[in-house]
ZADO-1210 file (C-alpha; in nm, 4 decimals, padded with zeros to 6 digits):
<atoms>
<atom x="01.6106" y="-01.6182" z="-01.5726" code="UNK" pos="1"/>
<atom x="01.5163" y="-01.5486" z="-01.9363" code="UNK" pos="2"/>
<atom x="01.2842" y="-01.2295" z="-01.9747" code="UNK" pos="3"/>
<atom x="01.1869" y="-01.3641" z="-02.3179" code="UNK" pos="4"/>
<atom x="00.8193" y="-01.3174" z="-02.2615" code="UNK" pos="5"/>
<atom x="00.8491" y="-00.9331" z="-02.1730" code="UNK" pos="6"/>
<atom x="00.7486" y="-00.6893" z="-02.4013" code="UNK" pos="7"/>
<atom x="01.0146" y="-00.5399" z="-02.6412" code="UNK" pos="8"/>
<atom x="00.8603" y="-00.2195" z="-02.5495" code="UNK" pos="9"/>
<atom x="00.9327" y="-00.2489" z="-02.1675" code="UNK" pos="10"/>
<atom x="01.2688" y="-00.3582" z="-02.2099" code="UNK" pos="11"/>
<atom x="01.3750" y="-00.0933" z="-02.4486" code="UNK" pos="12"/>
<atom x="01.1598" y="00.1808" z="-02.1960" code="UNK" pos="13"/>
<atom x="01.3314" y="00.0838" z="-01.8786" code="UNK" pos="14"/>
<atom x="01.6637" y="-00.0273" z="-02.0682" code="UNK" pos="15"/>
<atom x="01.7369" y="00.2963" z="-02.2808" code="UNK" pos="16"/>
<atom x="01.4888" y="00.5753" z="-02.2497" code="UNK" pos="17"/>
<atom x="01.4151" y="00.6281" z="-01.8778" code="UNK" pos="18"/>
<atom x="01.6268" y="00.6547" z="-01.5604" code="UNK" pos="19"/>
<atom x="01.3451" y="00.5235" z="-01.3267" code="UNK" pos="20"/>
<atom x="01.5394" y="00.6267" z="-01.0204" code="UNK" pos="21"/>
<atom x="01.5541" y="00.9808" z="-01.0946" code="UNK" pos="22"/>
<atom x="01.1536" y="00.9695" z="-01.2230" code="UNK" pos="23"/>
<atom x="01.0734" y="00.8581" z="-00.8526" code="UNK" pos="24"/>
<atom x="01.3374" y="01.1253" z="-00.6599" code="UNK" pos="25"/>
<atom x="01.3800" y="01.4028" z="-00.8841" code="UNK" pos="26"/>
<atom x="01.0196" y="01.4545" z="-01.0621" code="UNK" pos="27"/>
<atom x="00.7381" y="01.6069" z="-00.8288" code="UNK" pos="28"/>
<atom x="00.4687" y="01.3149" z="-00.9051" code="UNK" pos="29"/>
<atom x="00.7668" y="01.0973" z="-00.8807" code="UNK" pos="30"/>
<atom x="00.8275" y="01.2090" z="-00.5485" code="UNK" pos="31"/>
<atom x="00.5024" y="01.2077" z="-00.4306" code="UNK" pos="32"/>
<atom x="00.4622" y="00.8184" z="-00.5651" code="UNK" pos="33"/>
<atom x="00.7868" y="00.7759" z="-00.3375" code="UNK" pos="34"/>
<atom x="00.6909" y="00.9694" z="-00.0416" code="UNK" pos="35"/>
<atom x="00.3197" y="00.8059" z="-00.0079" code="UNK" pos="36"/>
<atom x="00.4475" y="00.4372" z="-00.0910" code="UNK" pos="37"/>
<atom x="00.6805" y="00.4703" z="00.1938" code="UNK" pos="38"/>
<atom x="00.4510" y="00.6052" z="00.4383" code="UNK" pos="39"/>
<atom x="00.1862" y="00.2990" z="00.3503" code="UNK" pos="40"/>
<atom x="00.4111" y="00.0435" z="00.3449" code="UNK" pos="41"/>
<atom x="00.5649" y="00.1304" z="00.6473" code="UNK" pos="42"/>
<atom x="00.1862" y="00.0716" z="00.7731" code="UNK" pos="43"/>
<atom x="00.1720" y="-00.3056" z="00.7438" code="UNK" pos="44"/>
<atom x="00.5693" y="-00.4019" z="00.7490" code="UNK" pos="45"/>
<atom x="00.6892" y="-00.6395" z="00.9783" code="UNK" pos="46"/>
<atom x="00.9431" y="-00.5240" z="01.2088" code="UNK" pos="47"/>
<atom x="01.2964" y="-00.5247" z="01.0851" code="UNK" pos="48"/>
<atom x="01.5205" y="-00.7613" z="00.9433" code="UNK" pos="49"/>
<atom x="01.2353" y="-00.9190" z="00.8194" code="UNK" pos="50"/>
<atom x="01.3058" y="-01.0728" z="00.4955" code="UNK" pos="51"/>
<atom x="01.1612" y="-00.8406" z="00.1717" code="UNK" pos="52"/>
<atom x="01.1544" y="-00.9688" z="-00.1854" code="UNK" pos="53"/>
<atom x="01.1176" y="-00.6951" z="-00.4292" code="UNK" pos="54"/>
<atom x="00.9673" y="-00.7943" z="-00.7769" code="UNK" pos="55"/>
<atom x="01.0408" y="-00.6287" z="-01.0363" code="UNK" pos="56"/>
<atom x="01.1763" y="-00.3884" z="-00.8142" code="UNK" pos="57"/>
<atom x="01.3911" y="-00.1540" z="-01.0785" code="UNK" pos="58"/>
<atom x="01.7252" y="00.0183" z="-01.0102" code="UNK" pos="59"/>
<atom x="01.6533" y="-00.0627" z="-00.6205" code="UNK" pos="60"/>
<atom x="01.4933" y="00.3205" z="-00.5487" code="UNK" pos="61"/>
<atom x="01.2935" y="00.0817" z="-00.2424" code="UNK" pos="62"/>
<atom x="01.5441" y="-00.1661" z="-00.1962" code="UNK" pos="63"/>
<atom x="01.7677" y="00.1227" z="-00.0944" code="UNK" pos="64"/>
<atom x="01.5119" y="00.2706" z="00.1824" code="UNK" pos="65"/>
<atom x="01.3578" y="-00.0778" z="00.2771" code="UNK" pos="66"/>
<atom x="01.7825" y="-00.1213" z="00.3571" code="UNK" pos="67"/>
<atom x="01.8474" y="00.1891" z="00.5463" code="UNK" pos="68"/>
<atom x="01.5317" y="00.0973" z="00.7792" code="UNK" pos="69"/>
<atom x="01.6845" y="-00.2269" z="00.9023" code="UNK" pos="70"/>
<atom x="01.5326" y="-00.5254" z="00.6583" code="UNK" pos="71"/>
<atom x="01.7213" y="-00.7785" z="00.4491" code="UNK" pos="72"/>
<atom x="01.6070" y="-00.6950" z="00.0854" code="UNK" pos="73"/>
<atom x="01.6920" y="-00.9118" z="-00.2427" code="UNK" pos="74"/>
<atom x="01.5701" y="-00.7817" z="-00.5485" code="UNK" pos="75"/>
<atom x="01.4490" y="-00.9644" z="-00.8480" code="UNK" pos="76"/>
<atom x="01.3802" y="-00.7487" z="-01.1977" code="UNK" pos="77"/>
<atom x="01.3793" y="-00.8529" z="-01.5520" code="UNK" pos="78"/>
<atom x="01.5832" y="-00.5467" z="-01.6779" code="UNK" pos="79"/>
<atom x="01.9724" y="-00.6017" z="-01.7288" code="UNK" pos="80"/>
<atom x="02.0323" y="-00.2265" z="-01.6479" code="UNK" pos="81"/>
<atom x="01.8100" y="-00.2068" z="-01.3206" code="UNK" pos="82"/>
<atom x="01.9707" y="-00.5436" z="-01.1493" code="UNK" pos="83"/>
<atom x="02.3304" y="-00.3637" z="-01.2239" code="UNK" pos="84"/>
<atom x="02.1736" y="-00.0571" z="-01.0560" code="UNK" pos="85"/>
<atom x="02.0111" y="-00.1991" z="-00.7594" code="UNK" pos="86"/>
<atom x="02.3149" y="-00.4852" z="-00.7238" code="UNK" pos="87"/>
<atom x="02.4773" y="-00.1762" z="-00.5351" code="UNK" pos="88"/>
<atom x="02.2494" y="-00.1633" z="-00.2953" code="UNK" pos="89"/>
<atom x="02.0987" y="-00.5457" z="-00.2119" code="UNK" pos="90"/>
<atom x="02.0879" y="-00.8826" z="-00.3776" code="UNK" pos="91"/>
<atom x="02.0159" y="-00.8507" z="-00.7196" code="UNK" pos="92"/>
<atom x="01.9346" y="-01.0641" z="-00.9556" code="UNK" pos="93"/>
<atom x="01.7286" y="-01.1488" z="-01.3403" code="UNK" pos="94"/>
<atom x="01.4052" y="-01.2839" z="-01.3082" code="UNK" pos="95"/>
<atom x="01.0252" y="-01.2854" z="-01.3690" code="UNK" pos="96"/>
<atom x="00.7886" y="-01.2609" z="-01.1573" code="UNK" pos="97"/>
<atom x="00.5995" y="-01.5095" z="-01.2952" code="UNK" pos="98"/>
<atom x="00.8085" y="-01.7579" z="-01.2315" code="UNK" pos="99"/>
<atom x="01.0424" y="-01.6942" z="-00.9148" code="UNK" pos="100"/>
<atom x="01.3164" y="-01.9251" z="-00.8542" code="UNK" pos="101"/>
<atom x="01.2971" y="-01.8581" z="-00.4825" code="UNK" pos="102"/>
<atom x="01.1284" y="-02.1341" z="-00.2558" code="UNK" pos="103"/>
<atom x="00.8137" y="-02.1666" z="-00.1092" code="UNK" pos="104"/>
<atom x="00.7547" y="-01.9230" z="00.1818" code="UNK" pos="105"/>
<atom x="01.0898" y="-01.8230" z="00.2149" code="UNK" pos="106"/>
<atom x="01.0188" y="-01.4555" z="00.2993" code="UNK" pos="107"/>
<atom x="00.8581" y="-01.2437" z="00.5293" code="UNK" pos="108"/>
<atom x="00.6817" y="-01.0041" z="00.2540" code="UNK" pos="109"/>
<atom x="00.6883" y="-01.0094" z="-00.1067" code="UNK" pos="110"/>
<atom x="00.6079" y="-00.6513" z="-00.2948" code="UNK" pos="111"/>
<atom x="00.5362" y="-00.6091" z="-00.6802" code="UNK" pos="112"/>
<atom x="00.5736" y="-00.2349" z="-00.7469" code="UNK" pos="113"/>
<atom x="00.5370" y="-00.2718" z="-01.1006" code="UNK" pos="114"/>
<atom x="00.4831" y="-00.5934" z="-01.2315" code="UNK" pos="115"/>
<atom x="00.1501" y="-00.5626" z="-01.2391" code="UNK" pos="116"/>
<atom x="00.1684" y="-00.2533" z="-01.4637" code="UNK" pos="117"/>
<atom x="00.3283" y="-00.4435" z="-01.7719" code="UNK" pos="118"/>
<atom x="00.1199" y="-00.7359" z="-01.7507" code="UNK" pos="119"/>
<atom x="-00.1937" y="-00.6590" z="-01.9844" code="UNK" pos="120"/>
<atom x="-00.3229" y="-01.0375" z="-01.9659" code="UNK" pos="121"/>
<atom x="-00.5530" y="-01.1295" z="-01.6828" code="UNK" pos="122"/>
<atom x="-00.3671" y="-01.5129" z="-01.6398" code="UNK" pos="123"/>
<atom x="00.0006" y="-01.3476" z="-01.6456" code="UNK" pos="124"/>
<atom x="-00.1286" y="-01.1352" z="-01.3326" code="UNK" pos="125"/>
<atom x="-00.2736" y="-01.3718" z="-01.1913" code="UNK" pos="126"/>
<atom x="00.0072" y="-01.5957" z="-01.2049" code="UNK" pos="127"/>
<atom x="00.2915" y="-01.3432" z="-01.0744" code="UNK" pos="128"/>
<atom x="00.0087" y="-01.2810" z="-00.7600" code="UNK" pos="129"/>
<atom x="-00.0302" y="-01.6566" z="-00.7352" code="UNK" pos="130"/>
<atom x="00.4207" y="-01.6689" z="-00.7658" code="UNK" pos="131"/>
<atom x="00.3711" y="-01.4037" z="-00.4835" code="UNK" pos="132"/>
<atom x="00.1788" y="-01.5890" z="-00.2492" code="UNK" pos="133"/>
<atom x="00.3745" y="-01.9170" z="-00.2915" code="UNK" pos="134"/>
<atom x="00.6733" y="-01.7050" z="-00.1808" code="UNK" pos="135"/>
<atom x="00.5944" y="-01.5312" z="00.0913" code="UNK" pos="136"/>
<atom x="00.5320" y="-01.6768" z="00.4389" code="UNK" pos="137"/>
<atom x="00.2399" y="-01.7669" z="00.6108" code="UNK" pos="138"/>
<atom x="00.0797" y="-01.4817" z="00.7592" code="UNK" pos="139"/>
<atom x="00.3745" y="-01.2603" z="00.5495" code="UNK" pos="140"/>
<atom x="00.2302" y="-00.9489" z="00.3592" code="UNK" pos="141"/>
<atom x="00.2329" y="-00.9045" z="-00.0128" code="UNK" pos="142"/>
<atom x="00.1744" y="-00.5799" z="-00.1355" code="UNK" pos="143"/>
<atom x="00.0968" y="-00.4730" z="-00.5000" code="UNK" pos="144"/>
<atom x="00.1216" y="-00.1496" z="-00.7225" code="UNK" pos="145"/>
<atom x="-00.0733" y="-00.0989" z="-00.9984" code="UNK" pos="146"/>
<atom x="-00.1324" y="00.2436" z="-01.2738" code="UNK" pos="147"/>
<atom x="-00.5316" y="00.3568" z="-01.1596" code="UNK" pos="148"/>
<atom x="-00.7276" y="00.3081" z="-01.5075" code="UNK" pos="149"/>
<atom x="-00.7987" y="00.7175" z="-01.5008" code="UNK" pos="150"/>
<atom x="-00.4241" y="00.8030" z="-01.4565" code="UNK" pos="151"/>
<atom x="-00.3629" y="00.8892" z="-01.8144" code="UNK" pos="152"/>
<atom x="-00.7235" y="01.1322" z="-01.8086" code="UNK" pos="153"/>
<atom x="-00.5344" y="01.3173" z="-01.5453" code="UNK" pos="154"/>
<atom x="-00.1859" y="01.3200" z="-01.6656" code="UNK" pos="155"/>
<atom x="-00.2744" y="01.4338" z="-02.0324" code="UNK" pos="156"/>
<atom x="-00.4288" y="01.7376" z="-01.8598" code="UNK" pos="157"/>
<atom x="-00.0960" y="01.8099" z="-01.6821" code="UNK" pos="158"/>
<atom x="00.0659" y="01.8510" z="-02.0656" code="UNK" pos="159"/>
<atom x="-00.2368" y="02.0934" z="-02.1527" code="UNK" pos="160"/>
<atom x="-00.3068" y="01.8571" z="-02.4656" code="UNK" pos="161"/>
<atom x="-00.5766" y="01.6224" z="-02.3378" code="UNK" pos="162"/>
<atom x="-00.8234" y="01.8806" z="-02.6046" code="UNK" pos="163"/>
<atom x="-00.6462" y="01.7592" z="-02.9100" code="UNK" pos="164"/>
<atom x="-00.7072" y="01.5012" z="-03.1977" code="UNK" pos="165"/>
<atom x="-00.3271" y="01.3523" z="-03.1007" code="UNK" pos="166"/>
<atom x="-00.4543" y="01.2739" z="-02.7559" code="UNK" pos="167"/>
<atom x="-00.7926" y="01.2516" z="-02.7319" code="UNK" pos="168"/>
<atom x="-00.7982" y="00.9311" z="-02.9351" code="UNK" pos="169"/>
<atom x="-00.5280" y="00.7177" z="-02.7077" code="UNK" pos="170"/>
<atom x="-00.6438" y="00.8325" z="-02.3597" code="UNK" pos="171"/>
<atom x="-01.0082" y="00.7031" z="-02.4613" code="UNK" pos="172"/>
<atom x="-00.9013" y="00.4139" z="-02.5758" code="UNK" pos="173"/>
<atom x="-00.7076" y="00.3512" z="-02.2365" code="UNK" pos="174"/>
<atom x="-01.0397" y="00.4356" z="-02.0373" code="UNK" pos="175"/>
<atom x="-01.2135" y="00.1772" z="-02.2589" code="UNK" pos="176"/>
<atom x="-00.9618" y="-00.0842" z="-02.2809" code="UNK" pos="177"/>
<atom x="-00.7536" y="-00.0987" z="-01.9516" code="UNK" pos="178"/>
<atom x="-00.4504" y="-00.1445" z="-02.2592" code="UNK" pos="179"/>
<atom x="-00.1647" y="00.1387" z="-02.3275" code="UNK" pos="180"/>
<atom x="-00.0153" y="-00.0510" z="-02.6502" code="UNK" pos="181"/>
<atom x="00.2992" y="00.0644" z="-02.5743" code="UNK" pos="182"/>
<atom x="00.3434" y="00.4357" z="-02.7578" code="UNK" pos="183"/>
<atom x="00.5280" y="00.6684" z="-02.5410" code="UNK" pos="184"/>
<atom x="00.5772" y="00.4641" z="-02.2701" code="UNK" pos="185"/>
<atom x="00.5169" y="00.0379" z="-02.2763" code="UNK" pos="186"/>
<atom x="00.2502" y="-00.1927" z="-02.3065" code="UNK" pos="187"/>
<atom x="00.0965" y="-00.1357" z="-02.0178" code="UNK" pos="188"/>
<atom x="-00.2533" y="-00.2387" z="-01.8071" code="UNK" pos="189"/>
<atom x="-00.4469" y="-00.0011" z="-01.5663" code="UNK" pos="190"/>
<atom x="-00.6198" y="-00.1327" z="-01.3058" code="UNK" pos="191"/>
<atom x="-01.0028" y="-00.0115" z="-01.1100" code="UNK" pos="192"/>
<atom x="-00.9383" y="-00.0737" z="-00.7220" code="UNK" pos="193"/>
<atom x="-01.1897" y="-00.3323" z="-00.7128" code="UNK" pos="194"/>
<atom x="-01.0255" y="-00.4977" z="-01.0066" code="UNK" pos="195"/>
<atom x="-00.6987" y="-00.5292" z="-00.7790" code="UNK" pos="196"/>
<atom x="-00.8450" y="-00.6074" z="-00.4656" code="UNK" pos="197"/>
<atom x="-00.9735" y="-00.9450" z="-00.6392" code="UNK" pos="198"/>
<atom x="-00.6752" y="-01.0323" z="-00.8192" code="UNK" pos="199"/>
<atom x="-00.5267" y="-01.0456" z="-00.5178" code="UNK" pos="200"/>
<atom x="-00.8390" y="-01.1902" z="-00.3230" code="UNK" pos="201"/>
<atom x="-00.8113" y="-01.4609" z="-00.6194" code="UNK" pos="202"/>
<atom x="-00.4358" y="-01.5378" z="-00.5601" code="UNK" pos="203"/>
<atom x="-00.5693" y="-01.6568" z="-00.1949" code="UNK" pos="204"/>
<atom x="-00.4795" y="-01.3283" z="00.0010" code="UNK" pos="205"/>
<atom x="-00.6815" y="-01.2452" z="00.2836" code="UNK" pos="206"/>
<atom x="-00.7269" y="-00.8940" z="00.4888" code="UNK" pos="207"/>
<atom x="-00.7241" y="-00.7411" z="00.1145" code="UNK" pos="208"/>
<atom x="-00.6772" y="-00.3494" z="00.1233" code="UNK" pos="209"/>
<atom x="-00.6165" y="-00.0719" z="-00.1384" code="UNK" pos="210"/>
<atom x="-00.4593" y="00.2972" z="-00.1384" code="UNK" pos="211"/>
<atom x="-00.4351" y="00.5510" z="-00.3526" code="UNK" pos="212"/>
<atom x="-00.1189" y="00.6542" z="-00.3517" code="UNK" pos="213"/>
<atom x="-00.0557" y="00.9861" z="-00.4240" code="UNK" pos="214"/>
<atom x="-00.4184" y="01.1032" z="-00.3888" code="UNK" pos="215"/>
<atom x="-00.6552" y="01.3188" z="-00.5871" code="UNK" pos="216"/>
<atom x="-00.4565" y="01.6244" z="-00.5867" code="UNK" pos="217"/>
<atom x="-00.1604" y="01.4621" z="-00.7889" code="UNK" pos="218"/>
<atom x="-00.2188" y="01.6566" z="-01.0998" code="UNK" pos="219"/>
<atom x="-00.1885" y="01.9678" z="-00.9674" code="UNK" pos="220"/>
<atom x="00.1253" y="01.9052" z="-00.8381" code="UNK" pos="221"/>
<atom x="00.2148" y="01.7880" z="-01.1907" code="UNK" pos="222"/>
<atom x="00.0515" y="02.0358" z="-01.3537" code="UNK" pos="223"/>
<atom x="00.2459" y="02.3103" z="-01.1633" code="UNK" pos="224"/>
<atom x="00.5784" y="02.1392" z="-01.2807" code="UNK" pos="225"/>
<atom x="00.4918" y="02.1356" z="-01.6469" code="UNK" pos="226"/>
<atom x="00.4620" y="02.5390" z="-01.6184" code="UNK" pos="227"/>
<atom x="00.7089" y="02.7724" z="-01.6285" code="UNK" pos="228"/>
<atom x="00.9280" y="02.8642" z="-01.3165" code="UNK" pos="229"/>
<atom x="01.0554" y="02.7223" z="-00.9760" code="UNK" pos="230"/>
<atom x="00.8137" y="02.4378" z="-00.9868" code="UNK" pos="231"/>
<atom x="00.5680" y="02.3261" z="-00.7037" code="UNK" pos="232"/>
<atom x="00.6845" y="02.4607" z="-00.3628" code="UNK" pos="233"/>
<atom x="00.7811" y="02.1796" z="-00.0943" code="UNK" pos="234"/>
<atom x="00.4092" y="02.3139" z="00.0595" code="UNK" pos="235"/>
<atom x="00.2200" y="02.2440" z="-00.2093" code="UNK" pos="236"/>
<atom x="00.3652" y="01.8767" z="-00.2183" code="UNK" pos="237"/>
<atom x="00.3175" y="01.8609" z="00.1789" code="UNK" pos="238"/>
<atom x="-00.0294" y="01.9342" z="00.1196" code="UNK" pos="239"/>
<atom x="-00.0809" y="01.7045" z="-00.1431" code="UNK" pos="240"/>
<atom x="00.0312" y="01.4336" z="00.0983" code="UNK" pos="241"/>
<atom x="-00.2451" y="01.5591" z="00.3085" code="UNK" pos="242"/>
<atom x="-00.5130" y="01.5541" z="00.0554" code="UNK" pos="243"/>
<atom x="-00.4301" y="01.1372" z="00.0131" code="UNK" pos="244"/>
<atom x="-00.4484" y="01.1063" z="00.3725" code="UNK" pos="245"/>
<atom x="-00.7250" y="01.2670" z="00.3945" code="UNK" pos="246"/>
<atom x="-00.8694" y="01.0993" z="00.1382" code="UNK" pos="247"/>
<atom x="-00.8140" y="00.7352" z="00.2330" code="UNK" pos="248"/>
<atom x="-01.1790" y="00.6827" z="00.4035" code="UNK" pos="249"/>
<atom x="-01.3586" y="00.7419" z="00.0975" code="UNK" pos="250"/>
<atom x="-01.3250" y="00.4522" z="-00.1788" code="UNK" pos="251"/>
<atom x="-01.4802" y="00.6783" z="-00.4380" code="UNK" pos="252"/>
<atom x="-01.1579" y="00.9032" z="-00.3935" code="UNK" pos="253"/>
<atom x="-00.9352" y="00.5772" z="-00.5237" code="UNK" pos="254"/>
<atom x="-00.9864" y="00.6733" z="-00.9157" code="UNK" pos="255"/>
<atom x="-00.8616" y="01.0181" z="-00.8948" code="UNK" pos="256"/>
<atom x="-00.4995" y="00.8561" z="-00.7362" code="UNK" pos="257"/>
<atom x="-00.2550" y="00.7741" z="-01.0164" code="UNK" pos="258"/>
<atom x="-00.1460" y="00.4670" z="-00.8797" code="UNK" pos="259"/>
<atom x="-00.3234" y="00.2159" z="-00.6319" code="UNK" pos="260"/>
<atom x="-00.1538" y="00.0199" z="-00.3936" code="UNK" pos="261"/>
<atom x="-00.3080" y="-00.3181" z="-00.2822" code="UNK" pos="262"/>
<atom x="-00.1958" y="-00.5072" z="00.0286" code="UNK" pos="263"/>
<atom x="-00.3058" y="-00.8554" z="00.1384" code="UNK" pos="264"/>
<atom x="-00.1773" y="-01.1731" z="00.3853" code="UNK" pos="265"/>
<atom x="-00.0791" y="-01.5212" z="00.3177" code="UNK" pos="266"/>
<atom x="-00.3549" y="-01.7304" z="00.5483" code="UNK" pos="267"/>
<atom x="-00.1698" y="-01.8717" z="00.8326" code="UNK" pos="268"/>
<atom x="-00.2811" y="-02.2092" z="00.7767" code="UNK" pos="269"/>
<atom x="-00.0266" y="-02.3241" z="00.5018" code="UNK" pos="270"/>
<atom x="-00.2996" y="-02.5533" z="00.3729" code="UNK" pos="271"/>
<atom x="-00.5431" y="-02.2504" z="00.3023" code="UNK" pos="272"/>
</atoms>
């Protein structure tokens, strides 16, 4: 599968500048992101070996615990680096998400942990939810990551430069856009909760839900790493668990998580 419609600056990020395995178990929002999408997903999984089709699904960092709990994983991702990486661990292969070469509801659930991210136009996301949906079996779950619009408000704090000219600039235009054009990290869209609850609403999901996934206490964790010392203790990452736990009731908490997770069902009736 050609990746010729991805964006030069997402294949050079994920290809040559970042090991996006040892962001997720090595950094402390990295681990956090890790800790808190296992725990949710876990939530709504089917029981194992259910069939799992990871899009876009990197060097296999979920692959490789999705595995170890009992489910048959194959792994689809546009990078040439990540499908080597994850090819160790499950099926691997090239591919887009919006346009899957695997057949109509072929698989129990269908998860986009990133996708969405580098996807800035409204009919590409739409069309890897709708590829999602086609996929996965009646009744089967699909369940979708997404950056939280405010992420980069927070995480420019954490670097104790949000104040200057440098930043200030970029990080509002990411609040009024939804757009990161790509400097520092890739083109990139950040989503409002409600704003991913209807994509996926649109791409005919039912029983739509959305997390934040690490929580509003995030950048503190963050923060603490940026400073000098030992870092942030294992109990201040426990109880920054707790905080997006505890937070989950209260929809207002969403847009102080750095990521969101949505999850929705195919209808049971095929026809729906």
């Amino acid at each position: 599968m050609s990746n010729v419609g991805l964006a030069p600056s997402v294949l050079r990020f994920y290809g040559e500048t970042v090991d996006e395995g040892r962001r997720l178990h090595r950094s402390a929002d990295g681990r956090l992101e890790l800790a808190r999408t296992k725990e949710l997903l876990r939530r709504f999984l089917p029981p194992a070996p259910a069939s799992v089709l990871d899009v876009g699904g990197g060097p296999g960092v979920h692959a490789e615990w999705l595995v170890e709990d009992g489910y048959t994983v194959s792994l689809v991702d546009p990078i040439p680096r990540h499908v080597e990486q994850a090819a160790a661990i499950c099926a691997a292969s090239l591919g887009d998400a919006r346009a899957l070469d695997e057949g109509d509801g072929s698989y129990d659930v269908v998860q986009l942990l990133g996708p969405l991210y580098h996807l800035p136009d409204a009919d590409d996301r739409r069309t890897a939810l709708s590829e999602a949906r086609r996929v996965v079996k009646p009744g089967g779950l699909v369940a979708a990551a997404a950056i939280n619009r405010y992420a980069s408000l927070f995480e420019h704090v954490t670097y104790a430069h949000l104040h200057t000219e440098r930043m200030h600039g970029p990080v509002s235009k990411i609040l009024r856009t939804a757009v990161h054009d790509g400097d520092h990290f890739t083109l990139a869209y950040f989503h409002r909760a409600e704003e991913l609850a209807d994509e996926l609403r649109e791409a005919g999901l039912d029983d739509v839900q959305v997390f934040g996934i690490e929580g509003p206490a995030w950048s503190l964790v963050k923060a603490v790493e940026q400073q000098p010392g030992d870092g942030p203790t294992d109990d201040l990452i426990a109880s920054a668990i707790a905080a997006a736990r505890m937070a989950e009731p209260y929809p207002e908490l969403l847009a102080a998580s750095s990521h969101l997770l949505a999850v929705g069902r195919a209808p049971v009736n095929a026809s729906a």
